[in-house]
C-alpha positions as CSV (number, residue, x, y, z in Angstrom):
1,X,130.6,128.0,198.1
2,X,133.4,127.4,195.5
3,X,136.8,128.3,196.2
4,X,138.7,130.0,193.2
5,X,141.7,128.4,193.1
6,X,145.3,130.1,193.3
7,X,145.9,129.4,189.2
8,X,142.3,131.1,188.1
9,X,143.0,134.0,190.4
10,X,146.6,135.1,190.9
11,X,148.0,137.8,193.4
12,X,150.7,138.9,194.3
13,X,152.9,138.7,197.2
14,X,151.7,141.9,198.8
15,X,148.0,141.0,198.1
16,X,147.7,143.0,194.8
17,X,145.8,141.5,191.4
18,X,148.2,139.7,189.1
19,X,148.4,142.8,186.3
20,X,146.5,145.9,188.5
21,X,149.2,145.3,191.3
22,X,146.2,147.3,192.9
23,X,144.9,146.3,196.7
24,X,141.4,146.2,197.3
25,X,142.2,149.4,199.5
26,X,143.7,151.1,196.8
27,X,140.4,151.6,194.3
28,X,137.4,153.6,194.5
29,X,133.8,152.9,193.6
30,X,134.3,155.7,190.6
31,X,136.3,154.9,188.0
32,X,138.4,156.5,184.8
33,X,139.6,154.3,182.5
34,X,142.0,155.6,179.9
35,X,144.2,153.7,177.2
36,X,146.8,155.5,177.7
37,X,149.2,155.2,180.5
38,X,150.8,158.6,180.1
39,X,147.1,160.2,180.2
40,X,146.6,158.9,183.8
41,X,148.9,162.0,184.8
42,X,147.1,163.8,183.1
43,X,143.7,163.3,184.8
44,X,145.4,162.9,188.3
45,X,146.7,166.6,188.2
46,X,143.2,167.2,188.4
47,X,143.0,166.0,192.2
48,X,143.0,167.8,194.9
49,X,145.2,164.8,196.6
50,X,146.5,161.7,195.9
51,X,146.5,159.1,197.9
52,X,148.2,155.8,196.1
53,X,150.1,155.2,192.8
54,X,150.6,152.4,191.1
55,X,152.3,151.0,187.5
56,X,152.9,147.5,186.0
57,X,153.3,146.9,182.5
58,X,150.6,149.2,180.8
59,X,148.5,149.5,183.7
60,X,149.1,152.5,185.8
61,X,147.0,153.7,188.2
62,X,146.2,156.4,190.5
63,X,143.8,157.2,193.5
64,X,142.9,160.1,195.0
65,X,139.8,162.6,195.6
66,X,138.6,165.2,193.1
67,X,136.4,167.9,194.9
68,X,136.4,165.8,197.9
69,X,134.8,162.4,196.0
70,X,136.9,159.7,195.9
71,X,138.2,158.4,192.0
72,X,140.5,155.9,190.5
73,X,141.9,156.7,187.3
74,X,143.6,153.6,185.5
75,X,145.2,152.7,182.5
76,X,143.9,149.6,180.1
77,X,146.4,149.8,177.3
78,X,144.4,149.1,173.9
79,X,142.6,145.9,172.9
80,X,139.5,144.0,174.3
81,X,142.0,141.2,176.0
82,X,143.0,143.9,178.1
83,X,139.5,145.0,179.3
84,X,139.0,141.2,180.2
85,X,141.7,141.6,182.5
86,X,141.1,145.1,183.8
87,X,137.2,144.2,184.4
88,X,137.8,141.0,186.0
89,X,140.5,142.3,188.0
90,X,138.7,145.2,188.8
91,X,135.5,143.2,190.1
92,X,137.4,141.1,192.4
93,X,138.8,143.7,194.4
94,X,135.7,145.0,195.5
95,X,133.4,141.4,195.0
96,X,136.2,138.3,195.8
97,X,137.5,137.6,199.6
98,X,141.2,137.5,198.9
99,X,141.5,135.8,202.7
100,X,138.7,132.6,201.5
101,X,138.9,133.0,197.9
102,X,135.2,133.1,197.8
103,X,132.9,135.3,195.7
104,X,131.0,137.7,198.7
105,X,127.8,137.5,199.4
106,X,127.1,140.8,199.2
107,X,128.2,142.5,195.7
108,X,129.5,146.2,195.0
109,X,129.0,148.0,192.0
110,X,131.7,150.1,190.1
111,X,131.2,153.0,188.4
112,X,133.4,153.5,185.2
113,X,134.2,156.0,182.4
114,X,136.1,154.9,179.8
115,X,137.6,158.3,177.9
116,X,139.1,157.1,174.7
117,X,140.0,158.9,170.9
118,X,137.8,157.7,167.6
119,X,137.6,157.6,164.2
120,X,134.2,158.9,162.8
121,X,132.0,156.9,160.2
122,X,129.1,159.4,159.6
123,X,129.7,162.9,157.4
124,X,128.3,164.9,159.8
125,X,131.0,164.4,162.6
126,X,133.6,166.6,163.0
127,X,137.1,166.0,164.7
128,X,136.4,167.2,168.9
129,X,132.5,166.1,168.3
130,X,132.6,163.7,171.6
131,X,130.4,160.9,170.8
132,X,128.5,158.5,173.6
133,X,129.1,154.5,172.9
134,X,125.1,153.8,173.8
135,X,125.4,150.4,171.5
136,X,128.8,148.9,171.0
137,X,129.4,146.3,168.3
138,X,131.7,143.9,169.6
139,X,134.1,142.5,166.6
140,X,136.3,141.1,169.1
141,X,134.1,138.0,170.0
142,X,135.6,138.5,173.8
143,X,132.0,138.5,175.3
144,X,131.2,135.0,173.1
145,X,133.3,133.2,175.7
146,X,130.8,133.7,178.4
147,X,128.3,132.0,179.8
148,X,124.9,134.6,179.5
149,X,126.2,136.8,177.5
150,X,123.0,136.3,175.1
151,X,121.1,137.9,178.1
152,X,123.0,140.7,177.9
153,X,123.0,141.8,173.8
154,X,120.5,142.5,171.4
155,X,120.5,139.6,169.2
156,X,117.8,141.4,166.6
157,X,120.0,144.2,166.0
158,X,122.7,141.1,165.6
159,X,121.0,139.4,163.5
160,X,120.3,142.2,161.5
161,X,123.3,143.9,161.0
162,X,125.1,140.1,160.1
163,X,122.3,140.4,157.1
164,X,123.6,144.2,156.2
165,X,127.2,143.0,156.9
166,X,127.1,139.9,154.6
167,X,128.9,139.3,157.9
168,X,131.8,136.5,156.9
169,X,131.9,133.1,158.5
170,X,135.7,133.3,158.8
171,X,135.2,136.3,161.1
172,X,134.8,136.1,165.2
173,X,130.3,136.4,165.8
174,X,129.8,140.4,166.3
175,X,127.4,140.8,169.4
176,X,125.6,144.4,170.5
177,X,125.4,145.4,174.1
178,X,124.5,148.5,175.7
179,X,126.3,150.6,177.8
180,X,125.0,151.4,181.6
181,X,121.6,154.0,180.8
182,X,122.8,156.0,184.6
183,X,126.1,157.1,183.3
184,X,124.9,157.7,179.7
185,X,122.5,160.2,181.1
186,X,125.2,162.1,182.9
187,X,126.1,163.1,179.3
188,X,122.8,164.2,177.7
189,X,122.9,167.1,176.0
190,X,126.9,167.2,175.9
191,X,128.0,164.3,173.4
192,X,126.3,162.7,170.4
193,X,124.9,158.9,171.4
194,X,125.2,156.2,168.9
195,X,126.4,153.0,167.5
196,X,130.4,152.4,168.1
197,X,132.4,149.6,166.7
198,X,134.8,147.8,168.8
199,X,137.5,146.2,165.9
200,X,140.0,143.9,167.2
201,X,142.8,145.9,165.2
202,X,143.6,149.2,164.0
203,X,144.4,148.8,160.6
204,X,142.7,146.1,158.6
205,X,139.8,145.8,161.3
206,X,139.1,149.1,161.1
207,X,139.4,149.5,157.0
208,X,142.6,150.7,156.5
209,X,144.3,150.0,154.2
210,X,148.5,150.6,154.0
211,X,149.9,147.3,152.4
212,X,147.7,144.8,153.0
213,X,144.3,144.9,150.9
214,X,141.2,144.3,152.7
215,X,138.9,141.0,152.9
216,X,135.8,143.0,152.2
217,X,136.8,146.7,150.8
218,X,133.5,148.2,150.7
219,X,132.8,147.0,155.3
220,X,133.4,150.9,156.1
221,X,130.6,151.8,153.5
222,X,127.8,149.4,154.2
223,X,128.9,150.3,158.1
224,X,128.1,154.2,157.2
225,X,124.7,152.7,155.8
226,X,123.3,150.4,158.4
227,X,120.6,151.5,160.1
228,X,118.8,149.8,163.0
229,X,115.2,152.1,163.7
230,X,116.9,155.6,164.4
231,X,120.3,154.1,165.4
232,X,122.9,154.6,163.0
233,X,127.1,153.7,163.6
234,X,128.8,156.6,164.4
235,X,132.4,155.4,165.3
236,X,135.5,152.9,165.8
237,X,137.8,152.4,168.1
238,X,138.9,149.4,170.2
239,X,137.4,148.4,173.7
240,X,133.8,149.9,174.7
241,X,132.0,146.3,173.9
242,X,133.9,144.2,176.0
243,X,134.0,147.0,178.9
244,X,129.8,147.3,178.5
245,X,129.4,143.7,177.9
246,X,131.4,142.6,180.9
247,X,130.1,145.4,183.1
248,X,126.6,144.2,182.4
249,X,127.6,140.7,183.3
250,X,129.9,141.7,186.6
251,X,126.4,144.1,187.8
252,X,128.7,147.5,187.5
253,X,127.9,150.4,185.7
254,X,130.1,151.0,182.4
255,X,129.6,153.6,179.7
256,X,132.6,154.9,177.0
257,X,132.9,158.7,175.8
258,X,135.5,159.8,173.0
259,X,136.8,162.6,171.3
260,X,136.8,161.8,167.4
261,X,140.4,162.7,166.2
262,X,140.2,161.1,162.3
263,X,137.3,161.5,159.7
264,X,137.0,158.2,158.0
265,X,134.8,159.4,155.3
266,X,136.5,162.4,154.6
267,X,140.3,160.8,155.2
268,X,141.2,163.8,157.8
269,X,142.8,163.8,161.1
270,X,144.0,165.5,163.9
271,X,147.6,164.7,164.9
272,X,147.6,167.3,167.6
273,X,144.1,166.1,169.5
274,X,145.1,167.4,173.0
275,X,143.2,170.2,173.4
276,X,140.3,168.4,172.4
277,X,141.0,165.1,175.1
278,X,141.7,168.1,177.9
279,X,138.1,169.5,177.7
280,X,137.0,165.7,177.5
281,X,138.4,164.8,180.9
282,X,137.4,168.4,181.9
283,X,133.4,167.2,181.4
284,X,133.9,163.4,182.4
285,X,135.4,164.7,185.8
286,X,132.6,167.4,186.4
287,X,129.6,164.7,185.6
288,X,131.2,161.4,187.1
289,X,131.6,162.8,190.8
290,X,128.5,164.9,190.2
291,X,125.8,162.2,191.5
């Protein structure tokens, strides 16, 4: 069995992951993930306890029991590089002997929830709408650097959408992967599935435009017009490929659910979104410890 050596896996002096600073004792099988650190509070005031508390960097964490089922809520900052390291921190605390620095025998799958804010490609969408990441396009290229990750994305719909795209060859390979079908059926009914784009920016990568012009000014229109069978795009924002695609790798259970806040085709927004996030977390709480 292969040993992972001290420079591929780091911890810390009191046996915590190198960014998490979490111990293996300190997470739960159900997990919150939120971009924002400040919003961790904000979902933690929820609990009925809490039982650890941790921050480093952007990743703050807490751990305690919501109507007596035990959740971790825990704070990714924004970008796909930082759900590498959340994911792959987050799967060797429960999967990884910190003792032998061998992979266990027997695995443990997480649940998680990412909660995140969007920007809405379709007319029909309106600002609160929560919409369901069932396909995520990865324009990150994060899940290209693994081995398998053909296994785990729909290279037709790819392939396709490349064709659409006039996809350019000076831009990282886009690759779809679905999010876990369990947690997206927790949200039937209550949110509007789709296609959502995972850019590696905010600006440019997601067609905006403030100094710099664009490569390709007309990518937000042919994304409002690709269609794949009934699936259409529905959304930006930043991280739900690389959280599906490495959950489907790791054997967990990931799915992402945001609130749009901007209306890209009609150029509004909501600077004042709260509301709409608190009745998010509201839901996301009620359905994730209600299985």
């Amino acid at each position: 069995m292969r040993t992972i050596r001290a420079s591929e896996l780091i911890l810390n002096a009191d046996g915590s992951v190198f960014h998490l600073h979490l111990r293996p004792e300190q997470l739960a099988d159900r997990i919150i993930l939120v971009g924002d650190p400040a919003r961790v509070e904000v979902v933690a005031s929820y609990f009925d306890r809490i039982e650890s508390r941790t921050a480093h960097r952007e990743f703050v964490s807490a751990t305690g029991t919501y109507r007596g089922t035990r959740l971790t809520v825990l704070s990714h900052g924004i970008g796909a590089d930082n759900i590498d390291i959340v994911m792959t921190e987050l799967d060797t605390l429960v999967n990884v002997d910190f003792q032998t620095r061998t992979v266990r025998e027997q695995k443990k799958k997480l649940y998680m929830l990412r909660l995140g804010t969007c920007g809405a490609l379709q007319p029909n969408l309106r600002i609160g709408d929560r919409v369901l990441a069932e396909i995520s396009i990865g324009f990150d290229g994060l899940l290209n650097f693994y081995a398998g990750c053909k296994k785990v994305c729909d290279l037709s719909m790819e392939g396709t959408f490349v064709e659409h795209m006039k996809w350019s060859s000076r831009l990282a390979m886009p690759y779809f992967v679905r999010s876990s079908s369990f947690l997206n059926q927790l949200f039937a009914g209550c949110s509007i599935p789709g296609i959502t784009i995972s850019a590696p920016g905010f600006y440019g990568p997601q067609g905006r435009v403030v100094r710099l012009a664009l490569a390709d000014p007309e990518m937000n229109g042919k994304l409002e017009t690709f269609r794949y069978g009934e699936k259409r795009i529905l959304n930006y924002e930043m991280e739900s490929s690389a959280l599906a695609g490495l959950a489907a790798l790791l054997g967990h259970e990931a799915t992402t659910l945001c609130t749009v806040i901007a209306q890209r085709i009609q150029g509004d927004s909501e600077p004042d979104y709260t509301p709409h996030v608190q009745r998010m977390i509201e839901l996301a709480l009620d359905k994730i410890t209600g299985f």
